[in-house]
C-alpha positions in Angstrom: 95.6 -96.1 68.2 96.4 -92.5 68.1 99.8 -90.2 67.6 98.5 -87.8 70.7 99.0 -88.4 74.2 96.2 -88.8 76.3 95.4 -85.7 78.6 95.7 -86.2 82.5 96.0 -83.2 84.3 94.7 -79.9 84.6 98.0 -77.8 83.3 98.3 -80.2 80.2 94.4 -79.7 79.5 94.7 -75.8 80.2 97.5 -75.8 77.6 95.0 -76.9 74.5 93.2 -74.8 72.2 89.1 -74.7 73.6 87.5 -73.7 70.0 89.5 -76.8 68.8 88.4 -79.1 71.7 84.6 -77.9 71.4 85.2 -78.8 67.4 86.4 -82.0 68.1 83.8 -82.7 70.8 81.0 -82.2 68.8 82.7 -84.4 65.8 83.3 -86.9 68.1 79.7 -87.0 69.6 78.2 -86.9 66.5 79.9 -90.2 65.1 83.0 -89.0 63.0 85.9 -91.3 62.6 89.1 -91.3 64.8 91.2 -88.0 63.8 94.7 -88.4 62.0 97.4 -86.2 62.2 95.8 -83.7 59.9 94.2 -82.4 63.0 95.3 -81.0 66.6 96.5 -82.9 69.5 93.4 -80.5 71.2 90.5 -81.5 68.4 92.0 -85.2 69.3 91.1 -84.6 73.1 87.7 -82.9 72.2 86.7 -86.0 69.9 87.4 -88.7 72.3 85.2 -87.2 75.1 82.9 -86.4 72.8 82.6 -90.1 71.3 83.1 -91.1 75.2 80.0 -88.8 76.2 77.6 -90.2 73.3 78.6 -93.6 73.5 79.9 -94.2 70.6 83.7 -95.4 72.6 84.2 -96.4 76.2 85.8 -94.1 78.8 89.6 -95.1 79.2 91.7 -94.8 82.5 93.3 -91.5 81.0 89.6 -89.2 80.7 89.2 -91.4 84.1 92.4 -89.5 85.5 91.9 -86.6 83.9 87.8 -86.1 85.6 89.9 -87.2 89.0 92.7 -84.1 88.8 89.4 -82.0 87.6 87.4 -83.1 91.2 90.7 -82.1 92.9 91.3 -79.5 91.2 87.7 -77.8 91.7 87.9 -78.8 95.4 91.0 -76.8 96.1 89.5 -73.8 94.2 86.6 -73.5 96.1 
């Protein structure tokens, strides 16, 4: 289990670092391990939808809020 708080909304994911995210992404679809604390609450977000994305983890009820503010969030803009 992880030191980061999962992200659920759109202000909280807007807050994060994207080059760190994409990093983490890609780690996480490729296979890597479960970051520590020697990395960013952001990489942390990126890795778990990466690992989500290739299967490599199940989606949890967090990314599952998280796509649902998204949908909203989308709707309202357009």
């Amino acid at each position: 289990m992880s030191e980061f708080t999962p992200v659920t909304t759109i202000e909280d994911l807007m807050s994060l670092d994207t080059v760190e995210m994409v990093d983490g992404y890609w780690d996480g679809w490729h296979g890597a391990p479960e970051p520590g604390n020697n990395r960013s609450r952001a990489y942390w977000h990126g890795w778990r939808n990466g690992a989500a994305d290739a299967g490599h983890r199940e989606k949890d009820a967090h990314q599952m809020e998280l796509a649902r503010a998204f949908v909203a969030f989308r709707r309202r803009a357009a």
